[in-house]
Structure formats: structure tokens, C-alpha cells
C-alpha positions, 0 to 999 in steps of 0.5 A, a space after each residue: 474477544 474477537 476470537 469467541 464472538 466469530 466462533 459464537 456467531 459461526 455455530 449460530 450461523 451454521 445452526 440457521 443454515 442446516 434448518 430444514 428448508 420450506 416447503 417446495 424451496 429450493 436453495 441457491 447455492 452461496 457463490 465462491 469468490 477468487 480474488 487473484 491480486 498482483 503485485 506492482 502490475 500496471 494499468 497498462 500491463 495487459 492487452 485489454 488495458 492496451 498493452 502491445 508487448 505482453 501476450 495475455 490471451 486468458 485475461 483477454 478472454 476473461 475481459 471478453 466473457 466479463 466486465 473491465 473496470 477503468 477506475 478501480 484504485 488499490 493504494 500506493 504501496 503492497 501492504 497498505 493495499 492488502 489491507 484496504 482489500 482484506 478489511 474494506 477500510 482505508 490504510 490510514 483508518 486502520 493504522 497501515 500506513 506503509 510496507 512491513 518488513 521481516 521480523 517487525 513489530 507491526 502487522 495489520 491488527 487481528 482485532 480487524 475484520 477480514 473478508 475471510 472473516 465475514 465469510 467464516 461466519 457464511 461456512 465458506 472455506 478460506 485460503 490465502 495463496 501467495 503474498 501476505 505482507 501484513 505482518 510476518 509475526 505469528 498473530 498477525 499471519 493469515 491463519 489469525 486473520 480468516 483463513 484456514 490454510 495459507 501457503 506462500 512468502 509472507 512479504 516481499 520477494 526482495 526481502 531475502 535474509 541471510 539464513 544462518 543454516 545455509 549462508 544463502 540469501 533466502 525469504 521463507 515459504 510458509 504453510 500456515 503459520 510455520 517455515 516450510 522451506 527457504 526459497 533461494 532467487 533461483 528457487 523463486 522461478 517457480 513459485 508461480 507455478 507452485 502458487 497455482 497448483 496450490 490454488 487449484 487444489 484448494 478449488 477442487 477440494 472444495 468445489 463441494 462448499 462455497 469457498 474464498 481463494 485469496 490468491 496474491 501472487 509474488 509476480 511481478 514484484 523484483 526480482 523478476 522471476 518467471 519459470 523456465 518454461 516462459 524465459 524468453 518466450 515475451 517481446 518484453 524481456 523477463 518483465 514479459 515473460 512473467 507477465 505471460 505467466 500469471 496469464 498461464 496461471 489466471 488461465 488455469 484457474 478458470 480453467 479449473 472452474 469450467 472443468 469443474 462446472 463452478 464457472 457459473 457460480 463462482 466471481 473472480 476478480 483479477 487486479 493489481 496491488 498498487 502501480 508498476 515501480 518505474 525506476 525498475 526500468 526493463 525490470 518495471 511495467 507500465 502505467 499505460 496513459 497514466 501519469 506516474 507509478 508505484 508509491 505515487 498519489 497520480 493515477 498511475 500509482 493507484 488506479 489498476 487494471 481490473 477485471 470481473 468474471 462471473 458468467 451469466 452474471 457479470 455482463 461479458 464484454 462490458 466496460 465499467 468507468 464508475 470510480 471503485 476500489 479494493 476497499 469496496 470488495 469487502 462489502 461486495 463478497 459479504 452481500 453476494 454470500 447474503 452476511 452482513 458487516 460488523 456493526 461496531 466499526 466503520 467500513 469505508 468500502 460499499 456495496 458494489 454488487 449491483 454494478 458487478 451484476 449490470 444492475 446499476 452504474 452509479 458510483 459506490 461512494 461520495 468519492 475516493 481518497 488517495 492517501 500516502 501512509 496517513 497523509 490525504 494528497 487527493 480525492 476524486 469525485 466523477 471526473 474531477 480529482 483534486 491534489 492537495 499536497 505536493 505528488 511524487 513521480 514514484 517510489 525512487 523519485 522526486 516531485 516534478 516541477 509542475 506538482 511543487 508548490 501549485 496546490 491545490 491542483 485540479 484536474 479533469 480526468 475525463 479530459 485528460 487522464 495524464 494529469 497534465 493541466 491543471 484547472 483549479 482557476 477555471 473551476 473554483 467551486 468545485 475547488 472548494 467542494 472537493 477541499 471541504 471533503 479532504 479537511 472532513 476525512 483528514 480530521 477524521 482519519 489522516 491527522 494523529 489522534 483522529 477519532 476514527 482512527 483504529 488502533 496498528 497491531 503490535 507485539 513485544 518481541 518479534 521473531 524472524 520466521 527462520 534462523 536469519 541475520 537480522 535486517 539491520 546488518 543489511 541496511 548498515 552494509 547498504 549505508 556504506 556502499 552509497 556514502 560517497 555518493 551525495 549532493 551539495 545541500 547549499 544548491 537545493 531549494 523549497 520543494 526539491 528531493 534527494 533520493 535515499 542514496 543521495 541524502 545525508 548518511 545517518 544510520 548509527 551516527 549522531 547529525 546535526 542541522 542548522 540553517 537560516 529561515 527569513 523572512 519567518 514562515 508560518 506553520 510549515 515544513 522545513 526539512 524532512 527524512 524517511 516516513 514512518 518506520 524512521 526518519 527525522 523532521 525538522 518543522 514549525 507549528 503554532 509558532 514554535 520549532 520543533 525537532 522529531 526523531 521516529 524509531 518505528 511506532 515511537 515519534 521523540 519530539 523536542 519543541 521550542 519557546 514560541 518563536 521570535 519575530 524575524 529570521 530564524 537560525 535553527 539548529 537542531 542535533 541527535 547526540 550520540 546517547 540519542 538525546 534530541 537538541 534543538 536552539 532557535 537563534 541560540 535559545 536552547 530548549 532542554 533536551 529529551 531523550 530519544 530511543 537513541 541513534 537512527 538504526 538504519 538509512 532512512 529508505 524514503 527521500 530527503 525533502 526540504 521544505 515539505 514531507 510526502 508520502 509517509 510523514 515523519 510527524 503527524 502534520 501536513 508534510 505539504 506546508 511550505 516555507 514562506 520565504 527561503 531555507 537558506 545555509 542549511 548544513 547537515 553534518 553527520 559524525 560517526 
């Protein structure tokens, strides 16, 4: 249905277009939009967000001849990025909570509107280079989502399969909706240059009809996999080095624009995806002043380096602090091309145009929301950002001790933008202010059932775009190589994290929990694995236990009687026919039936007594235990 609307409305829209114009008018011409989005760059990843170690004297020059934006915020992680940017809605609205693998079900739903899309309807041409990572399946590809052409690897760089044709560990280079070739790692060395080319052609083809270039470049995700002629060429080993190379590339595209004389009527935007992935070490970025990274709700998982361009448009040379975001870009492009937005759904994004033409600072929106996969954690409004729920360091690492346990925490983040004192005492009112708005978004969007909640994309057989081994092979060979490695659950305590390889191993294995609560807690957590593609959950809710088990989409849930009053001993077991157990001081409930036994290692952290980032259930993963968890055992038997 989607599909006829958009092709009704574009013969009507090119039917008002190509009217004559009036007497003595001369038509502007609509402006081309380049959108260059990088992956995992951090804040302070380029020398005009302070970086002293990676030369990028294209993107200083297009800082200088354009606007830097300061509080610009993508999402935590890739998919849930390109999403909120592609759709100008929140990952959580639109049912993107996480990353897509290879061959997965799950993509970002066609039924959505893109900004190819909208501008399909102005006769823009459209392409997406690079990075999709929005679904690898067929209807869920650029090519159904807006765009004439794409040309790139539909997913991560690390996503690499085990090509049946060659052996080899490859991920796909695709032309439109096809295959095109395999890219070994050292094939990907020169992608960035492929990218570019690929991206410029598409300019100079089109430099005749307004156009919309989504160019999503693979760097500087890992591996790090700069091109030949920038290996050691940086002060900062190969991370440097790649760094410096999309500088090349960002360059040569302006370049192509001057050449071209479409400068004056082309906007490119340049920011990052989420923050840099910190446990990467030489291999990671930096987040510059920032508090944590990649998969984190802290500024320095979210906010990114963003710069506009648009000469004799955007003023040069200035500096934008007003709070925006990839969700606002959607709106933005739609009101520059003179569209309009699809009026039967909500856009979470607003119309910042008149901030990118120096015309006004005021913010686009009452505020900006930091979601991990469904969960609301935060919410800025002006200098004021309230944590709701405890907050990971980054993706790989656990919650430090300041951020456990002490919610809600403020912070004043034109004081101190390192998050570091928390001000919640000092300032009750705006406490209340900012919590009354997380409690009216998160019943609107962040808890399941939500009425503005819109519905994933999902197919029923998914397909690998090439002859592979599938993923899970993958993932079995990973759970063997890091069982030995584990940590004694009798020392851990409310709040604490293992990471996945330190956590109890479960793929393919029947496990139970047991372990005492007393004194007996409210509604809360008690432990949690994985997040939403798998994990398992062990919680208390309106005065009952419950026990859930999540296979992709599906959530498997078995509850108990209401709770007694007193401590709680709990057991809960997945058996090996997949069935779920659960007894509360030795009361059995009757069993339910699961899609069967984990298949793979959940990849997200063992949490007790709370679940952050991408929660198992729909439930607040902040809740805590009252008293203690204590004689928690988790035994797993293959």
C-alpha cells in the first residue's frame, strides 16, 4: 500500500512540477543533500572537535567554511542510528532497539518512511553508499526503502561469514539488491576508496537534478582497514590512519562539488553513527571531554562530532550548542526540498533549517531522549540531563560505582560536560520536571504495548545474501573458547556486571538459577542476561516471579502465584525440550514451553539486580532488589 501511495503521489507531484512557471518567475533551484555518516567516530576524533593526533585538514576546512554542532546526538549503537536518521524517529518508536545480524529476520520495516522517500516524492535521485545495517534481507535493503542504487557491505565490517564457495571469511559487497562480490579482510582496505568513487559518480551524473547521496562509510568500525596509501602515514597507529582517510574521502567530495560549481547549492552534513567502542583500545577513538562510549547513554556514547556545509548559506565559521540530532535531519531535508512529512505517523524529529541557515538558535524540540534498545536511561533538556537508570561505561563494560544504584542522577552539563557530579539534591524541581517527561515518553514508546509504538519488519524465511555457514556455528565456537574463563557468582552483589565471556555459558545448554531474596523486595530485577535478540531474565512484578526466556522477537514467560510475605528462595530452570521452570519457596508454577534452548552466547553483559542497555522483558531493567540477592547459583549442564 505504501508502495502505490509513493508512486501516486510522485506522478502527481512531477505533474505540479513541470507546470509552466508564472510570468517573469524564475525558479529556485531544489538544494542536493550529502549526508556522510561514520561509523563509531568519537567527539573527539577530529582536529575541530580538539583532536591533537589525527590530521584532518578537509574537515577543518569544511568547519571553517561551515557550522560545528556541539550537541548533535545519533543512538547508542549503528543500526538504531541509521534508523532514527533515515526515519527522523526514535529506535524505540519505530521497533529498532538493537544491531542486525547477517541472515536475521528483522529489519527496519518498509512501512516506514525514509528521507529518500519523502524526496522521491520532490524527483530527487537517491543513492546510499556504504553501511546499511538495517536488515540484510531483500525487503528490507535500501533499494525498498527510497533509494535507486545502493553499493556497499549491508552490516558490519566484523560480521564476516564463512563463504562456502571459498572457505574464506568474507562480508558481501552489494549492488542494489544483489551479492556483487566477497570482500576478504584484506579486501577491505579499499573500500573507502571504492565508497568514494562510487559516491562521486553518482554526483557528477546527477549534478543536473537535485539529488540525495547517503554516503555511510564502513570506517572506522573494526577492523581498522585503512587503504595502502595512508598505512602509517598517522601519529595515531592504523585508527589514524583511517581516520585520515575519510578525511581524504570527505575531501574529494567537496571537491567534486566546487568542480562542479553545485557547492552553492548543495548542504552536506558529516557526523558519526554512535561513539567510539573504547574496550577497542589503539583500534577505538576517543570521546574527547566526554564521559564513556559506544553502547552507552553518557554523552560520550551518544553525542558526536557534526559538522554542516553549505556555502553562502550555513554561516562559515560558526558554532552551534543548540541540543539536535539524526532524528531532526529527516525534517530538516524534507523542508529545504519545499515536501512535506507523512501526516499519518508521528516524527519525533523537527525542523531544524532555520538553525542550519543562521536564522535562529532556539532548540528544535522540548528535549532529547537517550534510549538503549526500548529502555529511556536520560533526557536532556538545555543544560540539564537527567539519568534515570543505571549507565554502562561502553559496550564491553560494566556500570561504574558512581552510576549504580544513585538514581535519578543530574547533571549540569554546561558546568561540567564529564558527567561527573551529580546535582539531583541541589535541584529538586528540575528533578521532577525532567522525570515527569522520561514517565510520558516511556508510556508512550518505551514499555511494551505502548500506543506509539510501531510495528519491526519481519520476514519468514530469511536468506544469507550469499552461500555461508550460518552465524550460529560462529557463535558455538565462540562459547567454547571462553568457557574456562569465569567468575565465582557468590561474590558478586546488586548492581555488578560480568562481561559476556565472563558470564555463565549457556548456548545449547539446559541451566538453572536458584538464589535467596531477603528481606522480600518490590517489583524489581533480579538477574538479567543478553537483551534483545537473546537472553534470559529472572524478575519480580506485581508481586509475582517471573521467569523469561527471549529467542529473537519471541519472549517465553512463566509466572508465579502471588508471592509470599518473607524471603524468597527461587529457582528457576530452561530444560533441555526448552520447557521454562520456575518455584518460589518450593511452589512450582506449571511449566511453559519455550522455542527450546539458547542458540547462541548471549552477547550483552550478565547484570544482577538490574538490566541495562537492551532489556530481556519489557520492564524497567533499573528496578533494584531492596535487600540482598543472596546464594545465587547458576548451573549449567550440557
Amino acid at each position: 500500500m505504501k508502495r502505490l501511495l509513493t508512486a501516486l503521489l510522485a506522478s502527481l507531484t512531477t505533474t505540479v512540477i513541470a507546470a509552466p512557471p508564472a510570468a517573469n518567475a524564475v525558479p529556485s533551484p531544489k538544494p542536493n543533500f550529502v549526508v556522510i555518516f561514520i561509523d563509531d567516530m568519537g567527539y573527539g576524533d577530529i582536529g575541530s572537535f580538539g583532536s591533537m593526533l589525527n590530521r584532518t585538514p578537509q574537515l577543518d576546512r569544511m568547519a571553517t567554511e561551515g557550522m560545528r554542532f556541539t550537541s548533535f546526538y545519533a543512538a547508542h549503537v549503528c543500526s538504531v542510528s541509521r534508523a532514527q536518521l533515515l526515519t527522523g524517529c526514535y529506535g524505540a518508536r519505530i521497533s529498532v532497539p538493537g544491531v542486525y545480524f547477517p541472515g536475521a529476520p528483522n529489519g527496519m520495516n518498509p512501512e516506514e518512511d525514509t528521507i529518500a522517500e519523502r524526496l522521491k516524492l520532490q524527483d530527487y535521485a537517491t543513492m546510499c553508499v556504504g553501511k546499511w545495517h538495517l536488515g540484510d534481507q531483500p525487503e528490507f535493503l535500501p533499494t525498498n526503502q527510497g533509494f535507486d542504487h545502493y553499493f556497499g557491505i549491508p552490516y558490519s565490517n566484523d560480521m564476516q561469514l564463512k563463504s562456502l564457495e571459498t572457505g574464506q571469511r568474507v562480508v558481501p559487497l552489494v549492488r542494489d539488491g544483489k551479492a556483487a562480490e566477497l570482500l576478504t579482510d584484506d579486501d577491505q582496505e579499499k573500500v573507502t576508496e571504492r565508497y568514494t568513487e562510487e559516491a562521486v559518480t553518482f554526483i557528477t551524473e546527477h549534478r543536473e537534478t537535485p539529488f540525495f547521496l547517503y554516503f555511510a562509510h564502513t570506517a572506522v568500525h573494526t577492523p581498522i582497514k585503512p587503504g595502502a596509501a595512508f598505512q602509517g602515514k598517522s601519529k595515531n597507529g592504523r585508527y589514524g590512519d583511517w581516520v585520515e582517510e575519510v578525511d581524504w574521502s570527505v575531501g574529494r567530495v567537496l571537491d567534486t562539488l566546487r568542480e562542479l560549481k553545485l557547492a552553492e547549492n548543495t548542504l552536506v552534513l558529516f557526523t558519526s553513527d554512535n561513539g567510539p567502542w573504547l574496550i577497542k583500545g589503539s583500534d577505538g577513538g576517543t570521546a574527547g571531554p566526554l564521559r564513556g562510549g559506544k553502547g552507552s547513554t553518557w554523552e560520550g556514547g551518544m553525542r558526536v562530532p557534526t559538522v554542516a556545509w553549505w556555502p553562502g548559506k550555513v554561516p562559515a565559521g560558526k558554532t552551534c550548542d543548540t541540543v539536535a540530532g539524526t532524528i531532526d535531519v529527516l525534517p530538516t531535508l524534507v523542508k529545504l526540498a519545499g515536501g512535506t512529512l507523512a501526516e499519518d505517523r508521528v516524527i519525533d524529529g523537527r525542523d531544524m533549517s532555520s538553525i542550519l541557515l543562521g536564522q535562529d538558535s532556539a532548540a528544535p524540540r522540548e528535549a532529547h531522549y537517550y534510549f538503549s534498545g526500548y529502555g529511556l536511561q536520560a533526557v536532556r533538556q538545555g543544560p540539564w540531563k537527567l539519568a534515570v537508570t543505571p549507565q554502562r561505561e561502553t559496550m564491553g563494560k560494566g556500570i561504574a560505582p558512581d552510576a549504580a544504584g544513585r538514581e535519578p542522577r543530574l547533571y549540569n552539563l554546561d558546568a561540567e560536560i564529564g558527567e561527573r557530579t551529580n546535582v539531583a539534591a541541589e535541584h529538586p524541581d528540575v528533578v521532577a520536571r525532567l522525570r515527569e517527561l522520561t514517565e510520558s515518553v516511556k508510556a508512550e514508546i518505551g514499555v511494551k504495548g505502548a500506543p506509539g509504538r510501531r510495528p519491526a519488519g519481519k520476514v519468514e524465511n530469511p536468506v544469507i545474501l550469499y552461500p555461508a555457514e550460518p552465524r550460529k556455528r560462529r557463535a558455538k565456537k565462540h562459547a567454547k573458547a571462553v568457557k574456562t574463563k569465569s567468575v565465582a557468582l557468590s561474590t558478586l552483589k546488586a548492581g555488578d556486571s560480568l562481561s559476556p565471556e565472563q558470564a555463565p555459558q549457556v548456548v545449547k545448554t539446559p541451566f538453572t538459577i536458584a538464589c535467596t531474596i531477603e528481606p522480600q523486595p518490590a517489583d524489581c530485577v533480579v538477574v538479567s542476561h543478553g537483551g534483545s535478540a537473546v537472553g534470559y531474565t529472572l524478575y519480580l512484578k506485581d508481586k509475582r516471579a517471573v521467569f523469561a526466556v527471549r529467542h529473537g522477537q519471541t519472549v517465553t514467560r512463566v509466572t508465579s502465584d502471588p508471592l509470599p510475605n518473607g524471603p524468597l528462595v527461587l529457582q528457576a530452570k530452561l530444560a533441555a525440550d526448552g520447557a521454562l521452570n520456575l518455584s518460589v519457596n518450593g511452589q512450582a508454577a506449571k511449566p511453559v514451553r519455550s522455542p527450546g534452548l539458547l542458540p547462541r552466547q548471549p552477547a550483552e553483559d550478565f547484570d544482577l539486580g538490574f538490566d541495562a542497555k537492551n532489556t530481556v522483558d519489557e520492564y524497567d531493567g533499573a528496578k533494584r532488589p531492596v535487600g540482598a540477592v543472596e546464594k545465587l547459583v547458576i548451573s549449567a549442564k550440557p
